[in-house]
C-alpha positions in Angstrom: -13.7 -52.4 25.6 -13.0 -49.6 27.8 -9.0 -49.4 26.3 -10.7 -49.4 23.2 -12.8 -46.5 23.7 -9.7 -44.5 25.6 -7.9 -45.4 22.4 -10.4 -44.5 19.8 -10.4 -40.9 21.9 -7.1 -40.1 22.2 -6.6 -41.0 18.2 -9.4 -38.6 17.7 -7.7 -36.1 19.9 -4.5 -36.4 18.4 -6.0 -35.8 14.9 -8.2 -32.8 16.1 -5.0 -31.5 17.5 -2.8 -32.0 14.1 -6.1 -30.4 12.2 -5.6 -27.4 14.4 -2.0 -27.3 13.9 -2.1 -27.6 10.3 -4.5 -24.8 10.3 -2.4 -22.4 12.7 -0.8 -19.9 9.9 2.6 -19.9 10.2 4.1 -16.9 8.5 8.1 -15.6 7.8 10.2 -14.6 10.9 12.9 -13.7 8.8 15.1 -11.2 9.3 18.1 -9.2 7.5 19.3 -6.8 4.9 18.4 -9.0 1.0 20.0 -8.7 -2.0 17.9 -7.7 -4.2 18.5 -7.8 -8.9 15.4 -6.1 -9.2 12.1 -6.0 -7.5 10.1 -8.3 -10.2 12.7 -11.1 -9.1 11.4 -10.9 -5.6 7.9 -12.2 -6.6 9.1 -16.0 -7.5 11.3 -16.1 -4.2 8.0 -15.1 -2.2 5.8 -17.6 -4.1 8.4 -20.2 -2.6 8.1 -19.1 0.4 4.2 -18.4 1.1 0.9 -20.6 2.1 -0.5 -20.4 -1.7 -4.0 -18.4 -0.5 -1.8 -15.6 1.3 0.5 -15.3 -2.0 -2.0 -15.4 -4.4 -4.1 -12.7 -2.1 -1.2 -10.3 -2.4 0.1 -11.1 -5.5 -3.5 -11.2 -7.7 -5.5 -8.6 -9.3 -9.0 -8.7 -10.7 -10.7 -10.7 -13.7 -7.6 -11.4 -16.5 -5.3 -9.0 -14.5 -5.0 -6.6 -18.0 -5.2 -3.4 -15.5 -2.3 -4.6 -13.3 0.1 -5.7 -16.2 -1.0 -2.2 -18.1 0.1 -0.7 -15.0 3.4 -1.4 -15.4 3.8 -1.9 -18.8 2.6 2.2 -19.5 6.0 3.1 -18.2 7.6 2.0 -21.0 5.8 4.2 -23.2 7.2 7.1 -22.0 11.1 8.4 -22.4 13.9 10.2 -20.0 16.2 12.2 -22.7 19.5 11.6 -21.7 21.3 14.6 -20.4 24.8 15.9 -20.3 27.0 18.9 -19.5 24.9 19.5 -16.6 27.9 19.5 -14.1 26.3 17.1 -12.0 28.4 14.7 -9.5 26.9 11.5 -8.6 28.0 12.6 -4.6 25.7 15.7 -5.5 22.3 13.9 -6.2 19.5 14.6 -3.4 16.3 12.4 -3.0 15.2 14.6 0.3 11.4 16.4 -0.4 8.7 16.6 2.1 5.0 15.7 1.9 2.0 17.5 4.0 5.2 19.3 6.1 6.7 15.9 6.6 10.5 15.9 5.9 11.5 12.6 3.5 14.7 11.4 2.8 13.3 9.9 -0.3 9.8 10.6 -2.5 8.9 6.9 -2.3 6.2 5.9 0.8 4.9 2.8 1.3 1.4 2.2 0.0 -1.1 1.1 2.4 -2.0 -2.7 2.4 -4.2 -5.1 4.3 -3.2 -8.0 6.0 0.9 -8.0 6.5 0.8 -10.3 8.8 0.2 -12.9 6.0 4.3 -12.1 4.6 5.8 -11.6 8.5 5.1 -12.4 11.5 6.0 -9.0 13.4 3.6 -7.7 10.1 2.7 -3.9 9.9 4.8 -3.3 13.2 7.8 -4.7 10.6 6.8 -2.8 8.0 6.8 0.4 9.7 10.3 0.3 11.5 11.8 -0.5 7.6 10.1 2.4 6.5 11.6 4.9 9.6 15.0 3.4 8.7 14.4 4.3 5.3 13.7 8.1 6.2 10.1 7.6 4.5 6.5 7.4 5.6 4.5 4.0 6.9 0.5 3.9 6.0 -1.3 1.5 8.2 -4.8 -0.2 6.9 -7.8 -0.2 9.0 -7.4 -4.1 7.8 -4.0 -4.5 9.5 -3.0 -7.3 11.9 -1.7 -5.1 14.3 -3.4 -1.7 15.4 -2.8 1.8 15.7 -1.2 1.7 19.1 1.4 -1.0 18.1 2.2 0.5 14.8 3.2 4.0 16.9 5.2 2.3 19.7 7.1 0.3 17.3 9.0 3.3 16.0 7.9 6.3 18.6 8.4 9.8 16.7 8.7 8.8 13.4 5.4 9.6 10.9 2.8 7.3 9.9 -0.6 7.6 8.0 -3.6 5.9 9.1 -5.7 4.2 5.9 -9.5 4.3 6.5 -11.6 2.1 4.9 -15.4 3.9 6.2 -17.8 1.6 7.8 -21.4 1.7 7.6 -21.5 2.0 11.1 -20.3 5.2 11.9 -19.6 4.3 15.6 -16.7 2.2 14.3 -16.1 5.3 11.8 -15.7 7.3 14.8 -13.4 5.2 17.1 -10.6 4.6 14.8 -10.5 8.0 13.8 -10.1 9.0 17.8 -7.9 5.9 17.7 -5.3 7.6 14.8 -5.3 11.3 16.5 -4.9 9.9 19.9 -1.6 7.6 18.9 -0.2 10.6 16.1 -0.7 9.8 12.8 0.0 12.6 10.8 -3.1 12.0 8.2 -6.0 9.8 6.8 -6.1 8.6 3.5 -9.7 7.8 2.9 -10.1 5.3 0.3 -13.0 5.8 -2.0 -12.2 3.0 -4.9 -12.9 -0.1 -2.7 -17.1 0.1 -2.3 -16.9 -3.6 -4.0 -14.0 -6.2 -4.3 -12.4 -6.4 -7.7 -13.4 -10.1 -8.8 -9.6 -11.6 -8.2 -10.1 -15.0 -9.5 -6.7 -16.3 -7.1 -8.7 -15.7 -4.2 -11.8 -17.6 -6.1 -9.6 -20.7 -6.8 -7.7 -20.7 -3.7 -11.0 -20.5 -1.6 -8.8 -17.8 0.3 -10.1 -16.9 3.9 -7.9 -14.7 5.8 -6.3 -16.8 8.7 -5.5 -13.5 11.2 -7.6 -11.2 12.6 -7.5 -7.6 11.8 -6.1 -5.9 15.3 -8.6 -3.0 15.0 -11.8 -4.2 13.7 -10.9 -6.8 16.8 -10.1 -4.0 19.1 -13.4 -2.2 18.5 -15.6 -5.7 18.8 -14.7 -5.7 22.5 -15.2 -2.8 23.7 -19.1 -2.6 21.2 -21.8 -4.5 20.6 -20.6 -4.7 16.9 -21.0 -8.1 15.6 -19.3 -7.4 11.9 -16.7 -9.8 10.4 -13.0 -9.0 12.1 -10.8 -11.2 9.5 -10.3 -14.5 10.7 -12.2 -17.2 8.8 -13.5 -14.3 6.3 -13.2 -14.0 2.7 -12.5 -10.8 1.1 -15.7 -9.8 0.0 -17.5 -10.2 3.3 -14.9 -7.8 4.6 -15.7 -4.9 1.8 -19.7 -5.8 2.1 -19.4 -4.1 5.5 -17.8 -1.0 4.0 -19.1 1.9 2.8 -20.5 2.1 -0.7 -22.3 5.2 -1.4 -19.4 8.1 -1.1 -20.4 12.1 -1.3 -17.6 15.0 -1.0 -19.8 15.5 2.4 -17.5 12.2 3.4 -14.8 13.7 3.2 -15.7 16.9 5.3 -16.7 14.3 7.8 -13.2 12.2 8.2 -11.6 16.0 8.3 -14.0 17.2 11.0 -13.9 13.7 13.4 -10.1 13.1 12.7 -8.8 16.8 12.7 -6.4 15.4 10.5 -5.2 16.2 6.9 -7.4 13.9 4.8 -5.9 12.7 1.8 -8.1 10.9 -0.8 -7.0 7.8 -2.3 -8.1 5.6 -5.2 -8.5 8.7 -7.5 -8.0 8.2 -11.8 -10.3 10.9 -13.3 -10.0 14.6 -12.9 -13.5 15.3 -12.4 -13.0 13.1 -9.0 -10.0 15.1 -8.3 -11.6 18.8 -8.5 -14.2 17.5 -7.0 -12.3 15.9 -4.0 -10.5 18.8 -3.7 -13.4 21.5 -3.4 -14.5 19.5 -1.0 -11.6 19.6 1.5 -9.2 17.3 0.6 -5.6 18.0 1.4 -3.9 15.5 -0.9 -4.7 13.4 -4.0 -3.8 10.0 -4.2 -3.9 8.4 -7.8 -3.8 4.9 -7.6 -6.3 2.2 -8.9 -5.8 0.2 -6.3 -2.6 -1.7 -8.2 -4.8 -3.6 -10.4 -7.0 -5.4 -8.0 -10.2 -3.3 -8.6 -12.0 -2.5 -12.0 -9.9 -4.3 -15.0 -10.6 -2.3 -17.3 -9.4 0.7 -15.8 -6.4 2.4 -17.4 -3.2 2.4 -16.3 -2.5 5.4 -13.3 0.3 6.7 -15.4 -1.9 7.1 -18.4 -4.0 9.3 -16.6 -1.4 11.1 -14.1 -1.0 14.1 -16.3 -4.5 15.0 -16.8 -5.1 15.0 -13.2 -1.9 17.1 -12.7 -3.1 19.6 -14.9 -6.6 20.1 -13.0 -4.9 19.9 -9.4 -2.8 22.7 -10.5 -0.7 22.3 -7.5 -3.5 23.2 -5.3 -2.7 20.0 -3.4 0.1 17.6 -3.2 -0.4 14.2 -5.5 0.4 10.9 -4.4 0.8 8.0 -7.2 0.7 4.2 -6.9 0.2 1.1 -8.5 3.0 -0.7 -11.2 5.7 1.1 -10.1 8.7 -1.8 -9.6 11.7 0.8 -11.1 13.6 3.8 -9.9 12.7 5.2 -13.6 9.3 4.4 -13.2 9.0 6.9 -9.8 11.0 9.5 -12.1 8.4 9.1 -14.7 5.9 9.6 -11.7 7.1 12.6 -10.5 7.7 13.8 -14.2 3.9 13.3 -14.7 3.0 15.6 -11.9 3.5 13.5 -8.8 4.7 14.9 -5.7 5.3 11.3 -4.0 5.3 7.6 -5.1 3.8 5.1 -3.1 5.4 1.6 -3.7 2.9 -1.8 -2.7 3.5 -5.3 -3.3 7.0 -5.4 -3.1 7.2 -3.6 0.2 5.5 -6.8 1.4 7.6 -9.3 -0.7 10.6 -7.5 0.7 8.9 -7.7 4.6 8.6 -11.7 3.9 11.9 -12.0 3.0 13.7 -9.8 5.8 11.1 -8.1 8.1 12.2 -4.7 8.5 15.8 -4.9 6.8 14.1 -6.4 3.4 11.3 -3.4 3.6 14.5 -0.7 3.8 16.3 -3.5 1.3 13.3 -2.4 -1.3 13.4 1.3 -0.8 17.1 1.6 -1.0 17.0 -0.6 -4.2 14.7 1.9 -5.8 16.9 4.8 -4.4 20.0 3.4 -6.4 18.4 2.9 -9.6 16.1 6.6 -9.3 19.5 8.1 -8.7 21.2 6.6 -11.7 18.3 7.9 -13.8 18.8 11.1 -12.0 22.4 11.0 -12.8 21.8 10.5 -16.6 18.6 12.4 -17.0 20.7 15.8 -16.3 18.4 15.8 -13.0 20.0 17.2 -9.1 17.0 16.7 -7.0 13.3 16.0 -6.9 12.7 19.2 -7.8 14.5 19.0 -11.3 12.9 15.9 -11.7 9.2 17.6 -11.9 10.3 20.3 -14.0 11.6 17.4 -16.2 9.7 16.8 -19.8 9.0 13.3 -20.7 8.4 12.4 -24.6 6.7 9.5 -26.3 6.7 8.1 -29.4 5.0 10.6 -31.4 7.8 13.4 -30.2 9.9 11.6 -32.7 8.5 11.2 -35.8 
């Protein structure tokens, strides 16, 4: 009887111990340069080789995901005249430009986005040494996997934003604010389109919980009394119910005055929002609706990237997200009125793929094919690329 019982234990141990196992995420650790056709080819590669929850996470948008095909598809309603007799030497094309007194050796950043550690195991810490190699700028998410400390020692010198999502505890507010000064991010973009989770029906089906932790909202749970969600064994929407919801320009005055940091405001797609971000402090714009995931019946950011152009009037920089998967879709970007282009998904299908090399692998993809449009657009640098006139349809008849 008493083998029995020893038995019927250690079965039951074994099992809790495989149950544990099979629950431990296990995410890429690879590593290298990829060759890359184009960047929508990278999505079925990563589907392969992600848990289904963590892919369909990334890769989803909300309700019947119109907003984030429109996104992409808006591109193609807009036209680069060809251009010759311009004198122009392949050798002599130059992506260099600089953001917020940041020197770039290309206009495209990386967007920021939750939860990397879902694509790579080395996650944000990855992410932001491909981005140094690249010459460009890495943007870290208050919901990152690894924190503000590691994210700065993983590349010491080189720039980085630091994305807040505001807490209804300002305490928290507070801290990782002190958190980005103290380690040297160079800004804060303060997101103002996330007071509610899009409804992303992947995430519904897949009964997604994320399986990490997020390093900071971890970091700050030890040294407070704060008993808030931190990631692990959370869905989504708990995460955004502890967020703020009700945002004023005062906000903004606040994250400039606690950070001492330039604040730029993301999740911006009317002008009205713009004028009024920008009377209220704001250093940068960042138009983006959040690449699809939030309202679905939002229009696409490129649709509406002109209008806001016009009533920023250069007063502040512009950043633009969301669809962009071609180099002629960041020249349409900066044709529009944008001063940078953020890039999102694909930065993390190319950090599942290679870690660090596939992040630069993305970046330098987009490089080859903006400079080819460059090339044939009659169009030297970034410059000549803004001052560049777009037509549509009704130019032609």
């Amino acid at each position: 009887m008493k083998n029995k019982i020893l038995k019927t234990t250690a079965i039951a141990m074994a099992l809790s111990i495989g149950v544990a196992q099979a629950a431990e995420y296990k995410a890429s650790t690879a590593e290298g340069p990829i060759k890359i056709v184009n960047l929508n080819a990278m999505e079925n590669q990563v589907k392969e080789n992600m848990e289904k929850g963590a892919f369909g996470y990334i890769r989803g948008g909300a309700e019947d995901e119109n907003n984030l095909r429109a996104n992409t598809k808006a591109f193609d309603k807009k036209y680069i005249m060809p251009r010759a007799l311009q004198g122009i030497e392949f050798s002599d094309l130059d992506l260099k430009t600089e953001f917020l007194g940041i020197k770039l050796d290309t206009p495209i950043i990386q967007a920021p986005m939750a939860a990397q550690g879902l694509a790579h195991q080395q996650g944000e810490v990855a992410t932001a040494k491909g981005m140094a190699k690249a010459g460009s700028i890495f943007s870290l998410s208050t919901y990152g996997n690894k924190t503000i400390k590691e994210v700065a020692d993983a590349k010491p010198g080189y720039p980085f934003f630091f994305q807040l999502y505001m807490s209804k505890n300002d305490a928290f507010n507070e801290y990782i604010l002190s958190q980005a000064k103290q380690y040297g991010a160079k800004g804060i973009i303060m997101t103002i389109d996330s007071s509610v989770g899009g409804y992303r029906e992947d995430d519904v089906k897949n009964n997604f919980q994320f399986p990490l932790g997020f390093a900071n909202l971890e970091a700050f749970a030890k040294i407070s009394d704060d008993k808030s969600k931190t990631g692990k064994g959370a869905g989504i929407s708990e995460i955004y119910a502890q967020a703020k919801q009700a945002f004023t320009p005062a906000d903004i005055q606040y994250v400039k005055k606690m950070s001492g940091l330039p604040v730029i405001v993301k999740g911006i797609e009317s002008p009205e929002d713009a004028d009024t971000a920008i009377k209220a402090g704001a250093d940068a714009i960042w138009v983006s609706n959040h690449g699809g995931r939030q309202l679905d019946s939002a229009p696409a950011t490129i649709d509406v990237l002109p209008a806001i152009a016009k009533v920023v009037n250069k007063r502040v920089p512009i950043v633009f997200d969301s669809g962009v998967r071609r180099g002629s879709h960041v020249f349409k970007a900066l044709a529009s009125g944008a001063d940078v282009v953020a890039i999102g998904r694909p930065i993390l299908y190319g950090l599942n793929l290679g870690g660090a090399e596939g992040v630069n692998s993305v970046i330098q993809q987009l490089n080859k094919e903006l400079k080819i449009n460059m090339m044939l657009g009659g169009a030297k640098t970034v410059k000549d690329i803004q001052a560049t006139q777009l037509y549509t349809d009704a130019d032609f008849k």
